[in-house]
Structures are given as C-alpha cells and as structure tokens.
N, CA, C and O atoms as CSV, one atom per row, in Angstrom:
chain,resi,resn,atom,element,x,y,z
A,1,UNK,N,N,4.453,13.164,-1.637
A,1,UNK,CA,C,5.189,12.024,-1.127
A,1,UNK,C,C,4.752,11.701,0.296
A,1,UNK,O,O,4.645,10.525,0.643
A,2,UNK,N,N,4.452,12.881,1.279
A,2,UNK,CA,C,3.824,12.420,1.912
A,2,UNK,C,C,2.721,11.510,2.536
A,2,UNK,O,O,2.847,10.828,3.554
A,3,UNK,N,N,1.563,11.628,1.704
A,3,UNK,CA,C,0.571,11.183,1.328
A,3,UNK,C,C,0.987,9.463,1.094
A,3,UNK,O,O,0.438,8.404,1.401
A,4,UNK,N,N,1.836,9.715,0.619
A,4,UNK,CA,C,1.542,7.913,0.257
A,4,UNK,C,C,2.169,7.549,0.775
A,4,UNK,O,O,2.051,6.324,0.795
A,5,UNK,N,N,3.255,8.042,1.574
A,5,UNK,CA,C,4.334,7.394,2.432
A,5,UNK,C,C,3.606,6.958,3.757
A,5,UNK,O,O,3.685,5.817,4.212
A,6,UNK,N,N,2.831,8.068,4.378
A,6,UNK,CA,C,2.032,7.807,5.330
A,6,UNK,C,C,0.528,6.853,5.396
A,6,UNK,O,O,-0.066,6.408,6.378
A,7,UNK,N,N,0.185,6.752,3.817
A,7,UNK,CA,C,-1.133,5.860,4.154
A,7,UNK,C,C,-0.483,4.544,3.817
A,7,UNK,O,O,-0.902,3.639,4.539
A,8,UNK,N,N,0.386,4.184,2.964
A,8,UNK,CA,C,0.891,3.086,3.050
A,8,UNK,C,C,1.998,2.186,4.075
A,8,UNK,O,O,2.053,0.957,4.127
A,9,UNK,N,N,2.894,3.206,4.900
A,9,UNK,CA,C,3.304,2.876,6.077
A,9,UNK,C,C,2.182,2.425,7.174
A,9,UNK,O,O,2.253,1.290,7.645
A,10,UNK,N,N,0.859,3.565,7.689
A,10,UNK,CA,C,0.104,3.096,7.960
A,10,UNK,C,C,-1.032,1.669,7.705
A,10,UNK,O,O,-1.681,0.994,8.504
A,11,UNK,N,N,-0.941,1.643,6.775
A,11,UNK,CA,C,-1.784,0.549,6.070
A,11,UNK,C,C,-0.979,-1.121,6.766
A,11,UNK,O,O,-1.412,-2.048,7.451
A,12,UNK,N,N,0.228,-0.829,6.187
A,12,UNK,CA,C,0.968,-1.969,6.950
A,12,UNK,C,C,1.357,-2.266,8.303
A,12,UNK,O,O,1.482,-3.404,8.755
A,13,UNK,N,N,1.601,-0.861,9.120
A,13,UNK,CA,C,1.462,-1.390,10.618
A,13,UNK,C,C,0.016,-1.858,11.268
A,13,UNK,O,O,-0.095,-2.634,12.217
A,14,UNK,N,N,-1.170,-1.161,10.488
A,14,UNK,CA,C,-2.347,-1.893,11.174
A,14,UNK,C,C,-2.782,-3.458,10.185
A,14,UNK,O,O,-3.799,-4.098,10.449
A,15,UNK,N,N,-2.030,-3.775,9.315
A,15,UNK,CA,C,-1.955,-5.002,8.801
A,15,UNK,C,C,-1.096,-5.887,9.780
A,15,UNK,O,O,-1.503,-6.952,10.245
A,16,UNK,N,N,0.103,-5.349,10.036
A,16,UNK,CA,C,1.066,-6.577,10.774
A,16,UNK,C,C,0.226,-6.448,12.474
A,16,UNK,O,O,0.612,-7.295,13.279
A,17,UNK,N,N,-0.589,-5.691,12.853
A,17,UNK,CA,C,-1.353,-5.500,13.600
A,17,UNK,C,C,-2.309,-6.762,13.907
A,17,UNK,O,O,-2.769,-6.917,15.038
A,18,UNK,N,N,-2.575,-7.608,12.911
A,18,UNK,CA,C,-3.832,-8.438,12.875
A,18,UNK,C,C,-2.733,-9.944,12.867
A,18,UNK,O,O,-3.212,-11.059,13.072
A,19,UNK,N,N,-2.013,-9.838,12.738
A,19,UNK,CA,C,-0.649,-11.052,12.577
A,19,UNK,C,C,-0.560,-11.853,14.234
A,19,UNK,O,O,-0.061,-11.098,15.068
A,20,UNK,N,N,-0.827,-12.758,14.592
A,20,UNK,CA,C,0.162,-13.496,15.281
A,20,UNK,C,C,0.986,-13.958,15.855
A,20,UNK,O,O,1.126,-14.154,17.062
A,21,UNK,N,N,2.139,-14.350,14.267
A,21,UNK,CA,C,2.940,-15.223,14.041
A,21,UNK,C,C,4.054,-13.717,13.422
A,21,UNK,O,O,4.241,-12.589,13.879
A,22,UNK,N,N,4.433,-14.244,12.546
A,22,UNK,CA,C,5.215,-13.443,11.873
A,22,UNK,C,C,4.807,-11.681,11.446
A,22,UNK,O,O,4.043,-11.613,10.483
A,23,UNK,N,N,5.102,-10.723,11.867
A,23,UNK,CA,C,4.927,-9.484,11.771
A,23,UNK,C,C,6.216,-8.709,10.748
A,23,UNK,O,O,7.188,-8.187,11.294
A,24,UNK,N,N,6.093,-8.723,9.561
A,24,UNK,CA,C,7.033,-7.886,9.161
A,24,UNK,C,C,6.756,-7.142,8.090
A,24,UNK,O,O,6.060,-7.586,7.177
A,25,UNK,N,N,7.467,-5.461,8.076
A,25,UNK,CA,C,7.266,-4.702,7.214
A,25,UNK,C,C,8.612,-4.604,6.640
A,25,UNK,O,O,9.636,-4.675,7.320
A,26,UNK,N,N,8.584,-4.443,5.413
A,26,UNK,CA,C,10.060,-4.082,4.747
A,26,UNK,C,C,9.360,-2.628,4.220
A,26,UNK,O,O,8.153,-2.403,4.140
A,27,UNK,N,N,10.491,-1.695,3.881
A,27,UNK,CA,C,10.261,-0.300,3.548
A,27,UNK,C,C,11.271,-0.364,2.426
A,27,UNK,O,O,12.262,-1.056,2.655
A,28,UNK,N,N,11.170,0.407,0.923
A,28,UNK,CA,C,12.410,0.326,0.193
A,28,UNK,C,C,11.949,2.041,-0.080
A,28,UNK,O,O,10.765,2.369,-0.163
A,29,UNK,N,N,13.191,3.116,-0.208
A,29,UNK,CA,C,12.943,4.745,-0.460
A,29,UNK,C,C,14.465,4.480,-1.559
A,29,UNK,O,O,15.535,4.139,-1.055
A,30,UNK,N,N,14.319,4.685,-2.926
A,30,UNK,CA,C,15.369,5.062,-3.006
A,30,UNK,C,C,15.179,5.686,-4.578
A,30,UNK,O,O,14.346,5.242,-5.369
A,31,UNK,N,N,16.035,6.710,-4.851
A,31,UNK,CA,C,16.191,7.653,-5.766
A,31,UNK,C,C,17.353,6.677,-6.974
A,31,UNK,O,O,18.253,6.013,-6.460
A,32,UNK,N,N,17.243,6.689,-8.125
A,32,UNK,CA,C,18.086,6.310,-8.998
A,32,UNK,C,C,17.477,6.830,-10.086
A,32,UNK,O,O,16.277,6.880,-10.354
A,33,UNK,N,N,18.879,7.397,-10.981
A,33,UNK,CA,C,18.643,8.559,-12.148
A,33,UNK,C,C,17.622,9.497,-11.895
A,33,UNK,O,O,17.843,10.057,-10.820
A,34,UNK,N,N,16.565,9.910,-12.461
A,34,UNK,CA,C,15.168,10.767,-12.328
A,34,UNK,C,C,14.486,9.982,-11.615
A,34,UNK,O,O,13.550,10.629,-11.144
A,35,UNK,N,N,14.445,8.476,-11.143
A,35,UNK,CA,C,12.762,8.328,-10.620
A,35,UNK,C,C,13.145,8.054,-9.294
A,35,UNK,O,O,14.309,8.089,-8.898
A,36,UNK,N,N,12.176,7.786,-8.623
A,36,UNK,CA,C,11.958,7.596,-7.001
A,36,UNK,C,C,11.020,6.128,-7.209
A,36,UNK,O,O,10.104,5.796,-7.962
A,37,UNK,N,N,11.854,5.412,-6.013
A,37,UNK,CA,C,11.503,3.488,-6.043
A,37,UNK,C,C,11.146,4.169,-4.728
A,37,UNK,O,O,11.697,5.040,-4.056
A,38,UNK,N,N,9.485,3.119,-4.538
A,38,UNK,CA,C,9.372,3.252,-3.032
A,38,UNK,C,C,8.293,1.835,-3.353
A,38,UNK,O,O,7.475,1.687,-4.261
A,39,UNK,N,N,8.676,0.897,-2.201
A,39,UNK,CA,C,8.301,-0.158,-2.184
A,39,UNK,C,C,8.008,-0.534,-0.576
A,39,UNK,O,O,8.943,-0.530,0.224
A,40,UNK,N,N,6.233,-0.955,-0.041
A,40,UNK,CA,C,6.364,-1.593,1.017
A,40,UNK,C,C,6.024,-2.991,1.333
A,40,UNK,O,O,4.981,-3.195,0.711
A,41,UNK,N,N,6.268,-3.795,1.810
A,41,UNK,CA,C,5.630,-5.269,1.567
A,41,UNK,C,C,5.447,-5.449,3.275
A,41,UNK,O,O,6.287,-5.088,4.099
A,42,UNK,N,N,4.031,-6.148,3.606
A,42,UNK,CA,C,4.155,-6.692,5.072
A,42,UNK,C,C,3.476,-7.751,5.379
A,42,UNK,O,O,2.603,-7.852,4.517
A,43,UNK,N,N,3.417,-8.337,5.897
A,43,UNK,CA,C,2.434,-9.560,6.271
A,43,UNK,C,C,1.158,-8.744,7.128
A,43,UNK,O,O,1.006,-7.702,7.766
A,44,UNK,N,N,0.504,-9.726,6.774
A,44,UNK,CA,C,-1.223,-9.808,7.498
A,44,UNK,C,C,-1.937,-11.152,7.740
A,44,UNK,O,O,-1.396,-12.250,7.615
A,45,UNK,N,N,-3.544,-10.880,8.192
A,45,UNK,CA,C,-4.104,-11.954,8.469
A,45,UNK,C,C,-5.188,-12.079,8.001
A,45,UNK,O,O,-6.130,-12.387,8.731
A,46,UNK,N,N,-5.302,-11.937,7.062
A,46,UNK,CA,C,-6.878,-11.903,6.439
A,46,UNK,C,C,-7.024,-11.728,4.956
A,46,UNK,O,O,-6.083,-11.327,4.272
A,47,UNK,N,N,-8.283,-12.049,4.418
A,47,UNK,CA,C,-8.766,-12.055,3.500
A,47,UNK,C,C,-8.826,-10.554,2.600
A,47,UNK,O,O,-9.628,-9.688,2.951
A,48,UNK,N,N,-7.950,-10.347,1.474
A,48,UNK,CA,C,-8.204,-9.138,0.792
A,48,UNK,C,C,-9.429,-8.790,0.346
A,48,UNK,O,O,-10.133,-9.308,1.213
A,49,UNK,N,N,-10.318,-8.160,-0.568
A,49,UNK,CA,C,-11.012,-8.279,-0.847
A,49,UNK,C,C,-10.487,-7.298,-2.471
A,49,UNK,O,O,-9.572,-6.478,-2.540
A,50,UNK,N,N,-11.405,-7.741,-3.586
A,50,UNK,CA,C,-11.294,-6.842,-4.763
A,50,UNK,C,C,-12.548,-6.766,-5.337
A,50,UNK,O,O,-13.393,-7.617,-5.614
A,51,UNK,N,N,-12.467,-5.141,-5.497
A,51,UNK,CA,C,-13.844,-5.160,-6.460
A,51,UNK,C,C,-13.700,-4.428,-7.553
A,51,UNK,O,O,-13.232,-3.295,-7.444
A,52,UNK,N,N,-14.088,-4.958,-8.851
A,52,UNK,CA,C,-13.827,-4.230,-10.105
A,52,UNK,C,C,-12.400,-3.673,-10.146
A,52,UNK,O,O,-12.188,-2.696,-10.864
A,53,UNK,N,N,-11.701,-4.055,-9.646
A,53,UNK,CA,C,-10.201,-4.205,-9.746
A,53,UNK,C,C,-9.571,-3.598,-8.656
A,53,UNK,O,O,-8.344,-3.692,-8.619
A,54,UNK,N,N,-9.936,-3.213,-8.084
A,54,UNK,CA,C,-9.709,-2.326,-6.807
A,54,UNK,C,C,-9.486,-2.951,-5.316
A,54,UNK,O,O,-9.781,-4.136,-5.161
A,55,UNK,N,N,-9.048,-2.307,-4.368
A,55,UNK,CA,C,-8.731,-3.639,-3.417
A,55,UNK,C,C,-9.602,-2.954,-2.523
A,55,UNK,O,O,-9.387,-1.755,-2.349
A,56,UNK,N,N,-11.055,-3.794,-1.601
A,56,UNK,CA,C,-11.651,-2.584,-1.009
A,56,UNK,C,C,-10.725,-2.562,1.172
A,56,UNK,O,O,-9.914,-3.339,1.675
A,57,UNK,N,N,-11.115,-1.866,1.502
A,57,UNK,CA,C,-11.269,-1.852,2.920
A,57,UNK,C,C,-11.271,-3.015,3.747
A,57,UNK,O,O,-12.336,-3.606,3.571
A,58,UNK,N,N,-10.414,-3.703,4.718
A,58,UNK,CA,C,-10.803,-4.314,5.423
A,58,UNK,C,C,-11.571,-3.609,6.602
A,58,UNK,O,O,-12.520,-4.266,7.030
A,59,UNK,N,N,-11.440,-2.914,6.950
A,59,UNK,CA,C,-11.752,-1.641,7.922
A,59,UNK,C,C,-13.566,-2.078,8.253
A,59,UNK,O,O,-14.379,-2.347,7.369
A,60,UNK,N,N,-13.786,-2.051,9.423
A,60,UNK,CA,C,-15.138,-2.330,9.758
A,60,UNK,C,C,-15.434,-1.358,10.492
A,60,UNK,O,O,-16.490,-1.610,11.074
A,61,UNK,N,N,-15.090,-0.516,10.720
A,61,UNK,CA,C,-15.677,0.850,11.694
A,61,UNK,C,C,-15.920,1.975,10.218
A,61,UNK,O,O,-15.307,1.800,9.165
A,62,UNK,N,N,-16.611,2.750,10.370
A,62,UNK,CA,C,-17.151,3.842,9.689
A,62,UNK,C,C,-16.413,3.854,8.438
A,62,UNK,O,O,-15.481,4.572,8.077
A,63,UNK,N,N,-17.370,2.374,7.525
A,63,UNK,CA,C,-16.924,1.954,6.408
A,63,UNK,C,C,-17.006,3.159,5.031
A,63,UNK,O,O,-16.335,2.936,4.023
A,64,UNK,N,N,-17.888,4.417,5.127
A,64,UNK,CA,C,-17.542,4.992,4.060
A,64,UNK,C,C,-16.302,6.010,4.292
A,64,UNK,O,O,-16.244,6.953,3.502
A,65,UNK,N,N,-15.288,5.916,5.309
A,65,UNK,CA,C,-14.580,6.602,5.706
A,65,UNK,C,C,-13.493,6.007,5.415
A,65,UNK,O,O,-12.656,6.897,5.567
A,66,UNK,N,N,-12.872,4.941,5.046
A,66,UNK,CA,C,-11.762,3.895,4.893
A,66,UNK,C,C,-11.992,3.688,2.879
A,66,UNK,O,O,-12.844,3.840,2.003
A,67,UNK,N,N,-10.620,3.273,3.059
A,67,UNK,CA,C,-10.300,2.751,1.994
A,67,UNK,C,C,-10.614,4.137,0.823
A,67,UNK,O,O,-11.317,4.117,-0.187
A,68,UNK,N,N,-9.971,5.049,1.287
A,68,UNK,CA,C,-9.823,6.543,0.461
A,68,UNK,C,C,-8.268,6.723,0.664
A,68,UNK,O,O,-7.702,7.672,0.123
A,69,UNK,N,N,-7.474,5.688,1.551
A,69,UNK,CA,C,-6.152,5.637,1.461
A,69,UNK,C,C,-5.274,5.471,0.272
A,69,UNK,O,O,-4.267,6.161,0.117
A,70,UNK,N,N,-5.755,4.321,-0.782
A,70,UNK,CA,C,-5.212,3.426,-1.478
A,70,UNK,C,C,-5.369,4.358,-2.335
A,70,UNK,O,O,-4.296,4.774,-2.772
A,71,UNK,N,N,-6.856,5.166,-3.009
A,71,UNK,CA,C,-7.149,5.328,-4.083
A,71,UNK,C,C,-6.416,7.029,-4.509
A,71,UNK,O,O,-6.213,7.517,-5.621
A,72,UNK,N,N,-6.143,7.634,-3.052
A,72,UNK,CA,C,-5.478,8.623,-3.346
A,72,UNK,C,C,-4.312,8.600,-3.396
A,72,UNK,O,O,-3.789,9.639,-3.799
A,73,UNK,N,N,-3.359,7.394,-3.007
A,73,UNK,CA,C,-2.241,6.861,-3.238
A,73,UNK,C,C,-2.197,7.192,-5.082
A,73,UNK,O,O,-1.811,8.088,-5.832
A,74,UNK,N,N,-2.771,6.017,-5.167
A,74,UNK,CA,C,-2.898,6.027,-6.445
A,74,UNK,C,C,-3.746,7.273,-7.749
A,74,UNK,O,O,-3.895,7.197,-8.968
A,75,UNK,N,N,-3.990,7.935,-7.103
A,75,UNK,CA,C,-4.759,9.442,-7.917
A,75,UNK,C,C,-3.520,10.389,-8.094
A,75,UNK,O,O,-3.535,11.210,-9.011
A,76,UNK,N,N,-1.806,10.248,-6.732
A,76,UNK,CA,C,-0.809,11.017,-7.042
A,76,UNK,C,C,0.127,10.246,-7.994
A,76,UNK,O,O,0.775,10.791,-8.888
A,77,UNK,N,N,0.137,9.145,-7.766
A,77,UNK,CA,C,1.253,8.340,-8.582
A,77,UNK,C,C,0.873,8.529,-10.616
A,77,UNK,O,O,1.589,8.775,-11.586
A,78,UNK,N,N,-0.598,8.249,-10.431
A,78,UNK,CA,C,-1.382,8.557,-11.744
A,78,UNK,C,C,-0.991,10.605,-12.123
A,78,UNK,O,O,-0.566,10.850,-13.252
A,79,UNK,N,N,-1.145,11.566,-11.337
A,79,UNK,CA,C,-1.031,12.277,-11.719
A,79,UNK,C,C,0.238,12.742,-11.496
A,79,UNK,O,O,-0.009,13.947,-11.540
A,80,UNK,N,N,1.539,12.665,-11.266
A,80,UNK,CA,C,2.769,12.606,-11.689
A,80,UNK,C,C,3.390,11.347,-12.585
A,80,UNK,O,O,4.561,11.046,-12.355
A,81,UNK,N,N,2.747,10.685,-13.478
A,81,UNK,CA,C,3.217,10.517,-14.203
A,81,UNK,C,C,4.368,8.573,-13.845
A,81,UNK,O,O,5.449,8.120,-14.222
A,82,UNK,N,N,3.405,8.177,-13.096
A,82,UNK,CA,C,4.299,7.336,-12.351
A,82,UNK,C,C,3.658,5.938,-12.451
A,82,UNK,O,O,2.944,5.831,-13.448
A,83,UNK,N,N,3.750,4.504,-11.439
A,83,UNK,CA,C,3.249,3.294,-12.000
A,83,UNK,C,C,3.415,2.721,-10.498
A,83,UNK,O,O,3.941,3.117,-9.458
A,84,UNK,N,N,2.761,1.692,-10.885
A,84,UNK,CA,C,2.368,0.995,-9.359
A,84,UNK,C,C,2.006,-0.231,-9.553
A,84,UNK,O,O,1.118,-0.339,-10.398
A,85,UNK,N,N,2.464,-1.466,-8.950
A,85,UNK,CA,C,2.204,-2.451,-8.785
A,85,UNK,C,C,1.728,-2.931,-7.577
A,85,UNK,O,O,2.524,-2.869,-6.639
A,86,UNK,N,N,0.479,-3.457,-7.334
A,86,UNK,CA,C,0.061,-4.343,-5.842
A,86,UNK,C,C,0.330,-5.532,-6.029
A,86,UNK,O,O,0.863,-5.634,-7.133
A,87,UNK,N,N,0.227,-6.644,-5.449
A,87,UNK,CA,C,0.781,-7.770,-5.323
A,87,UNK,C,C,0.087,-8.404,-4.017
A,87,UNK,O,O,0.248,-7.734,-2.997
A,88,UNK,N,N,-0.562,-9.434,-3.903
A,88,UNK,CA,C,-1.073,-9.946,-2.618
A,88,UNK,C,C,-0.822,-11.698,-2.353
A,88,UNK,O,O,-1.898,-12.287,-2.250
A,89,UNK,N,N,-0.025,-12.282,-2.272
A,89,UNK,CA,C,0.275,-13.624,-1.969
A,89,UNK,C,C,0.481,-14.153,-0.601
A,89,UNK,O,O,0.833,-13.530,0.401
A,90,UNK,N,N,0.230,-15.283,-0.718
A,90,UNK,CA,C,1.091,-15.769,0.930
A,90,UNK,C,C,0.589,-15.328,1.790
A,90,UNK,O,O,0.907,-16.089,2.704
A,91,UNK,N,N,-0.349,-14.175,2.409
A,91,UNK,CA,C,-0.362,-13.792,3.574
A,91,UNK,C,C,0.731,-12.089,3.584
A,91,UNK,O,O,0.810,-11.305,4.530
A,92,UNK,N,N,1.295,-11.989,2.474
A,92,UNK,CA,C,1.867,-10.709,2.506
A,92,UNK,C,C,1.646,-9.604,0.730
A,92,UNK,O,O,1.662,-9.688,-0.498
A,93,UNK,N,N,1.456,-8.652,1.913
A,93,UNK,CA,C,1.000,-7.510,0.670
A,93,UNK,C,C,2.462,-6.488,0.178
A,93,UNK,O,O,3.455,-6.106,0.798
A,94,UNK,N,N,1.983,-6.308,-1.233
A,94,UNK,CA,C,3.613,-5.654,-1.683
A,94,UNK,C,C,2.680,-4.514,-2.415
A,94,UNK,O,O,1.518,-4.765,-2.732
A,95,UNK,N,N,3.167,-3.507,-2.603
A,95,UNK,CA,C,2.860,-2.182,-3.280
A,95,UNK,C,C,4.409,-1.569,-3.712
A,95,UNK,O,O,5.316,-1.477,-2.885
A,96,UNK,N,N,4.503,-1.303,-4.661
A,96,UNK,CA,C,6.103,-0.784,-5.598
A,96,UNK,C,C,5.150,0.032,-6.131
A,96,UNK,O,O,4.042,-0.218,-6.605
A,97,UNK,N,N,6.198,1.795,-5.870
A,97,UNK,CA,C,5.556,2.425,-7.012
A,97,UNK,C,C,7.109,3.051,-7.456
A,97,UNK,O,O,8.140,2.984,-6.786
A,98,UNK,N,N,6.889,3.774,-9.014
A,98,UNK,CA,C,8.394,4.399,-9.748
A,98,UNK,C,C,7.195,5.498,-10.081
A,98,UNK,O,O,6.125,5.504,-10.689
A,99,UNK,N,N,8.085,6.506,-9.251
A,99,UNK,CA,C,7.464,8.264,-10.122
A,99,UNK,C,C,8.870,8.949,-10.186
A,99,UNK,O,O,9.925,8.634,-9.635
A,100,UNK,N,N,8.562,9.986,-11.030
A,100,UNK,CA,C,9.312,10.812,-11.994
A,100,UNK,C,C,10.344,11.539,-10.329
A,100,UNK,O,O,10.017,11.647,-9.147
A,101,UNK,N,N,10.788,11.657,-10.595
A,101,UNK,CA,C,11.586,12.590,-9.425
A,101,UNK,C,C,11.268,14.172,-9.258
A,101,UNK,O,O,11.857,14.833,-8.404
C-alpha cells in the first residue's frame, strides 16, 4: 500500500506542479466490506502520452529511470487480486483502484 500510495500521491503533486491556474488533488482511502477504494484525481498541464496502452513518462530528465512508478502500481494491484481504472480528460487525471483488503 505503500508503494502506490506514494507514487501516485507523488505523481500528482509534481502534476499540479506544472498547473498555473487551478491546482487540485482530491485523495479518496476508504475501506468498505473486504476491499480498499483508493482513488486520486488532479489537474495538470500537458499532454499525456500512451503507448500500446500504457501511459508513458512525462519526465524529461533520466528518461529510463521514470515511469517505473505507474507500472509497479499496477504489477501490486494485478498481484493482489485487485482493478484499476485511469481516466485522463479535461486537463485532469483520475486513477481508482479496489483491492481485496
């Protein structure tokens, strides 16, 4: 839980980082029956990028070093048994994941 709490908290403060105008992160942590809801959504300023389904790096400094955040996010959610949605509209990014408790 760590792990993803921290690359995806991170992910969004250096996203609302590149913002302007409007800067906001919402955080959702919450336990109901067996699973664990954890949802972050924040605004940004830039262009996502996807490749072969994957969302790569905006990161321009020591590019084979970035974007190992997301995928190990997603390597724990996959190996407990859990699900994940990304979402990118508007200028704001959403990630929801439900794992087993």
């Amino acid at each position: 839980m760590v792990i993803i709490l921290s690359n995806l908290l991170n992910n969004a403060i250096e996203a609302c980082g590149t913002c302007e105008d409007k800067k906001v992160i919402k955080f959702k942590f919450v336990k109901e029956d067996d699973m664990i809801i954890v949802a972050v959504k924040n605004t940004f300023n830039y262009d996502n990028i996807y490749e072969n389904g994957e969302i790569k790096s905006t990161k321009t400094s020591d590019v084979d070093e970035h974007g190992i955040g997301i995928k190990n996010v997603i390597k724990i959610i996959e190996k407990y048994g859990g699900s994940y949605v990304i979402e990118d509209k508007n200028k704001e990014f959403y990630f929801s994941i439900i794992i087993p408790a």
